[in-house]
KOLBATI-708734 format. One record per residue (C-alpha): residue in one letter; x, y, z. Coordinates in Angstrom, 3 decimals. Each point is the difference from the previous one (the first is absolute). Layout:
BEGIN
- A,X,Y,Z
...
This chain:
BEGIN
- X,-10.712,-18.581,-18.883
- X,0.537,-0.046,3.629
- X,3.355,-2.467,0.888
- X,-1.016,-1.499,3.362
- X,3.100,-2.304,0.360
- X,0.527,0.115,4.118
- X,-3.120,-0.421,2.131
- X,0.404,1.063,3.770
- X,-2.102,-1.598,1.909
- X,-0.291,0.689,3.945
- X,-0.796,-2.909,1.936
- X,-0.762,-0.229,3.773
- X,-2.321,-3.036,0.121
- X,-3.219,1.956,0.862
- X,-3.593,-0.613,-1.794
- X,0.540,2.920,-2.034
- X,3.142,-0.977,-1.092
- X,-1.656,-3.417,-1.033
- X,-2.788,1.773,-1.600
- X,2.428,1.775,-2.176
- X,1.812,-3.118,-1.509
- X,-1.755,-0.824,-2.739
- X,0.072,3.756,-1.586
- X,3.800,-0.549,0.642
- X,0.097,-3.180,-2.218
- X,-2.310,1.218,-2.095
- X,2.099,2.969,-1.435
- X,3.467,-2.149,0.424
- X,-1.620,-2.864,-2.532
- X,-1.303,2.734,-2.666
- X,3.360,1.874,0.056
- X,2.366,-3.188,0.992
- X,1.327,2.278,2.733
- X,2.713,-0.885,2.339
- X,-1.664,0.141,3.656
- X,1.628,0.679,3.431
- X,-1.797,-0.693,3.098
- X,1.249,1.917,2.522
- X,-0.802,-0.442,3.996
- X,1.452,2.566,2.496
- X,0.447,0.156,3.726
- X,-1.716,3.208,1.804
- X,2.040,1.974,2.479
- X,-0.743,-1.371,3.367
- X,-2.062,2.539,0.879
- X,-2.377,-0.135,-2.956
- X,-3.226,-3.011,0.469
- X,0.560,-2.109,-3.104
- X,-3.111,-0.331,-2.025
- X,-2.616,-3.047,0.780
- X,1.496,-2.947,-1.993
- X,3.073,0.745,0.911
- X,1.531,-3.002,1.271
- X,1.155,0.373,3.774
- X,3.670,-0.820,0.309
- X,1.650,-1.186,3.294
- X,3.167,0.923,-0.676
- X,1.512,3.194,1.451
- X,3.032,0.894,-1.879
- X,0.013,2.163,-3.375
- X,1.883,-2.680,-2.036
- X,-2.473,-3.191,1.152
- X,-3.301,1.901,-0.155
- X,1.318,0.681,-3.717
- X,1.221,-3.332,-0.284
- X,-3.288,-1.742,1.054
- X,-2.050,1.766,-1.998
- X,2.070,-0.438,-3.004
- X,-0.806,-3.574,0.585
- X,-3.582,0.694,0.430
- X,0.118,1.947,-3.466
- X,1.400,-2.588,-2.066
- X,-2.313,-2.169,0.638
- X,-2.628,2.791,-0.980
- X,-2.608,-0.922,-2.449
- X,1.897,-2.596,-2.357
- X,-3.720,-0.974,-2.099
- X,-1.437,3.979,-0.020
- X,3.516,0.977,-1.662
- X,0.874,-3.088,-2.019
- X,1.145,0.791,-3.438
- X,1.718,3.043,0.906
- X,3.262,1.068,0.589
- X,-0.276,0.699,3.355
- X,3.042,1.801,2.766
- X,-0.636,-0.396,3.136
- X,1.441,2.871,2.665
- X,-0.007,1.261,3.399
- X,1.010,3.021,1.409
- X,0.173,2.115,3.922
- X,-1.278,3.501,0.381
- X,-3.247,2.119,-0.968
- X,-2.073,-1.061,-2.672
- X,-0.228,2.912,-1.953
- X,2.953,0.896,-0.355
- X,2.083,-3.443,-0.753
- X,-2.729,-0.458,-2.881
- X,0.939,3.042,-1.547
- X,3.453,-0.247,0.194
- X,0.019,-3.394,-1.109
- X,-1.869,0.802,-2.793
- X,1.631,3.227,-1.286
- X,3.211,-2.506,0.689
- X,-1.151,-2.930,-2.030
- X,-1.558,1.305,-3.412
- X,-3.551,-0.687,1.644
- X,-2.476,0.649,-2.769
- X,-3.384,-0.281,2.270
- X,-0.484,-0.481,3.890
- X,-3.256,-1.793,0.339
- X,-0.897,-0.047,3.537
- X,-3.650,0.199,1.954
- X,-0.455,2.399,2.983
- X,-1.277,-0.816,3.827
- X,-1.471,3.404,1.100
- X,2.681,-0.104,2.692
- X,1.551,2.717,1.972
- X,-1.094,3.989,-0.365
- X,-1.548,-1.099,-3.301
- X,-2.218,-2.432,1.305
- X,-3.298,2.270,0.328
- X,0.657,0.244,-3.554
- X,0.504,-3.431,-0.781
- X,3.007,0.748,-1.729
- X,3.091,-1.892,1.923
- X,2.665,2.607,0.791
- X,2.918,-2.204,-1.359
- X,-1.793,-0.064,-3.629
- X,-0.631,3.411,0.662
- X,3.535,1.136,-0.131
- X,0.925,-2.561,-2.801
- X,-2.458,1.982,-2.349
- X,1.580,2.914,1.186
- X,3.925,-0.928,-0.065
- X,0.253,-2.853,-2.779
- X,0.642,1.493,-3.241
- X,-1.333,-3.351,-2.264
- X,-3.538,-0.934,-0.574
- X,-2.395,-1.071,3.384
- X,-2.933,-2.305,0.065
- X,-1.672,-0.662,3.278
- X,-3.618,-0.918,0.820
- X,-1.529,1.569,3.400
- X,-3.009,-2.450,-0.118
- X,1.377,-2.997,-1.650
- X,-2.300,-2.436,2.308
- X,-2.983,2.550,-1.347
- X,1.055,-0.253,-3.328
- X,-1.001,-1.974,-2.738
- X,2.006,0.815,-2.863
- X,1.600,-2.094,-2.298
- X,3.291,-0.794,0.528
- X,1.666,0.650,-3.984
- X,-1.977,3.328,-0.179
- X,-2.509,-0.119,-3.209
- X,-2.160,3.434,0.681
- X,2.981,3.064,1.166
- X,-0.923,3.285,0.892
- X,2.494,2.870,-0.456
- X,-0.478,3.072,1.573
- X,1.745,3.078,-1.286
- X,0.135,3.378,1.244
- X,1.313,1.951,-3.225
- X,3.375,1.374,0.869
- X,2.968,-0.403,-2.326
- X,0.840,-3.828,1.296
- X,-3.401,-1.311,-1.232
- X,1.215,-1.037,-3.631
- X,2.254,-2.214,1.963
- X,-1.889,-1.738,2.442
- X,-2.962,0.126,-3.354
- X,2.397,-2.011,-1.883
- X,1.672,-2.362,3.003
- X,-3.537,-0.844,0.925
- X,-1.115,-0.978,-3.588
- X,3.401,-1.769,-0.476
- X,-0.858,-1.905,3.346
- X,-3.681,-0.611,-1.157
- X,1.493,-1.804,-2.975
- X,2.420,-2.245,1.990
- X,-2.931,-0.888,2.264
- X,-2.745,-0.630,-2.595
- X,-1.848,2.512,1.473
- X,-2.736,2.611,-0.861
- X,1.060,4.035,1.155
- X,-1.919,2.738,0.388
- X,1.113,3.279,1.418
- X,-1.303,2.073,2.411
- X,0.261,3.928,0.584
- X,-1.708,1.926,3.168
- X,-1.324,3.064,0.015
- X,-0.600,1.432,3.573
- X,-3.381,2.289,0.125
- X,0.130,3.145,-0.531
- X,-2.590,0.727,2.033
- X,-2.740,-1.646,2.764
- X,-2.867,1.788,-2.166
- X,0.052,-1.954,-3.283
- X,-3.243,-0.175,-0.164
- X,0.075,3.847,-0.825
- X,0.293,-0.101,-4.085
- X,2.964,2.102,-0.192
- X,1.794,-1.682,2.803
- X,-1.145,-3.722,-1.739
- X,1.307,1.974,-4.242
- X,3.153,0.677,1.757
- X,1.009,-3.138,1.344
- X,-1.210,-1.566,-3.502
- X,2.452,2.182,-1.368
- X,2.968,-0.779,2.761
- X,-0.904,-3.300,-1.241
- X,0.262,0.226,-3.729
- X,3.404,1.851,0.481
- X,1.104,-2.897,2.096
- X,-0.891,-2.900,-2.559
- X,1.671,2.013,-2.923
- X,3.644,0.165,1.908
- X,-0.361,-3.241,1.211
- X,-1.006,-1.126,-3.629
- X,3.173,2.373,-1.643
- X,2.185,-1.371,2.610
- X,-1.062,-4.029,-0.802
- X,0.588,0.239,-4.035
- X,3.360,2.031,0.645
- X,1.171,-3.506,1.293
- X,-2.178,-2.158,-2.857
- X,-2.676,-1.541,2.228
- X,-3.739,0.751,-0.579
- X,-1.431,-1.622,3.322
- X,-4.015,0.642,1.569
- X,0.084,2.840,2.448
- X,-1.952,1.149,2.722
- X,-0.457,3.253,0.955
- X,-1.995,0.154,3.997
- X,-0.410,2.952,2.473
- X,0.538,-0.860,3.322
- X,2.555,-0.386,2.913
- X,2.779,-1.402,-1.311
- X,1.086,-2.898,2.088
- X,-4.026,-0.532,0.652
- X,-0.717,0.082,-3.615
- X,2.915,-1.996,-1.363
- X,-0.971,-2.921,2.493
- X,-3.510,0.203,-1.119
- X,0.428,-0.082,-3.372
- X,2.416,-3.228,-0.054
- X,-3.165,-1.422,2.166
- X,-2.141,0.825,-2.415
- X,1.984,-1.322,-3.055
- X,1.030,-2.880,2.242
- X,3.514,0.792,-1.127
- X,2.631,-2.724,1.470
- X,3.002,2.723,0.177
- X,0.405,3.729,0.384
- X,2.982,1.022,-1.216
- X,0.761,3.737,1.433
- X,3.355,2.225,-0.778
- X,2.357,-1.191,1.930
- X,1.586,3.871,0.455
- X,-2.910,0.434,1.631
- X,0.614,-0.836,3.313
- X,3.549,2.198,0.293
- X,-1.036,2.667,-1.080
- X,-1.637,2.998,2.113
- X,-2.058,1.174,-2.745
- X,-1.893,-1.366,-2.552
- X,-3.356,-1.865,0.222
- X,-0.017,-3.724,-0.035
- X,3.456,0.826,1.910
- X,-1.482,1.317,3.151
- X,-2.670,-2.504,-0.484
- X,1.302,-3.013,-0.714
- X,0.156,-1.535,3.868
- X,-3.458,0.396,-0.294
- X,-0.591,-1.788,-2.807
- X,1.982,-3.052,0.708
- X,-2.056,0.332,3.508
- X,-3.275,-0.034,-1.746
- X,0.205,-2.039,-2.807
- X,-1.916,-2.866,-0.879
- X,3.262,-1.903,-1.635
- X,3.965,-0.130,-0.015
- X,1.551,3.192,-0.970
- X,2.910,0.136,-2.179
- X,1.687,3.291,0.689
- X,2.553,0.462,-3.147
């Protein structure tokens, strides 16, 4: 069973920060999580994001200071009922989340993303971006969270897995999560074509076969950890198809390996930007 204890939660007064509230409460009730809401000061020469609120003082320690004040008055009804500390900090983003939360015993950061910076033709803000690469705990962020309309306690999860030796564990954090939740999982495995002629028979008997191969490791590698979960096995571009099939199954969180995104190889690694990009719903990246 997952022990979510310490919820990091990012907070810079912008719409998608608002947006991404109630998914914070929502996990902090079900696992009676301690919560700290932390605000941070840009460098000078970095634009703080829309929502931010515009400070007249020009000094480190009373910018700080005033917005400290501005944070503790922060949302007293959307975070009632939980225990909530409230922080601020100077310096980039990115970094001062990750250190605070490899500091602090931070079990999740939950945190939305702005499509800012060289990111933003992507949609995918470039602090989050190096959070999911630096912080070594559990991400969830939602690219599209005034798009989206998924519930807030997750009941329908999606877990894509790409087969390599860390799959029992994310298999078996995801079910453990799915239990805590009161949620329904069903994995997901991608096969990428083989070929752009699968109409030809052998090139379409082959990828059937790719395919079988696929379900029974994924299947082996799901009992060696005691689960028995519904799997499906697509063919497609992975960040495409992963996105797509949580559309279809109007799934209300993907939860992708969170390895993934540090690694230079692997599959659902080198694509997981894309899939937090693309998807339909938050993304929990374990």
């Amino acid at each position: 069973m997952p022990a979510i204890q310490h919820i990091l939660f990012p907070f810079d007064f912008s719409q998608p920060g608002l947006l991404a509230v109630p998914f914070v409460k929502a996990v902090a009730d079900r696992f009676k999580a301690r919560l700290t809401l932390y605000s941070l000061v840009p460098p000078i020469w970095e634009a703080p994001p829309t929502g931010m609120p515009v400070l007249a003082a020009t000094e480190e320690d009373s910018v700080q200071q005033a917005l400290k004040s501005r944070l503790e008055a922060a949302l007293p009804e959307e975070l009632a009922g939980l225990c909530v500390q409230r922080l601020t900090d100077y310096g980039d983003p990115a970094l001062r989340i990750t250190e605070f939360a490899h500091a602090n015993a931070v079990d999740v950061i939950m945190m939305p993303t702005h499509g800012f910076g060289l990111f933003r033709s992507l949609l995918l803000g470039s602090v989050t971006a190096k959070v999911l690469h630096e912080a070594k705990c559990p991400v969830w962020t939602a690219t599209h969270a005034e798009e989206q309309r998924s519930r807030h306690a997750p009941k329908k999860i999606l877990c894509a897995v790409d087969g390599s030796p860390k799959t029992p564990e994310l298999i078996q954090w995801a079910f453990g999560f799915s239990q805590q939740m009161e949620a329904s999982l069903t994995l997901l495995h991608i096969v990428e074509p083989i070929s752009d002629m699968l109409v030809i028979g052998a090139e379409r008997e082959l990828q059937e076969q790719l395919r079988g191969q696929a379900r029974s490791k994924i299947d082996y590698q799901q009992r060696s950890v005691g689960v028995e979960l519904p799997l499906r096995v697509a063919v497609g571009p992975i960040a495409d198809t992963v996105t797509e099939e949580a559309r279809q199954e109007a799934a209300d969180l993907i939860v992708i390996g969170r390895g993934a995104i540090q690694s230079t190889l692997g599959r659902l690694r080198t694509h997981a930007a894309g899939i937090v990009q693309r998807s339909p719903c938050p993304v929990w990246s374990v």
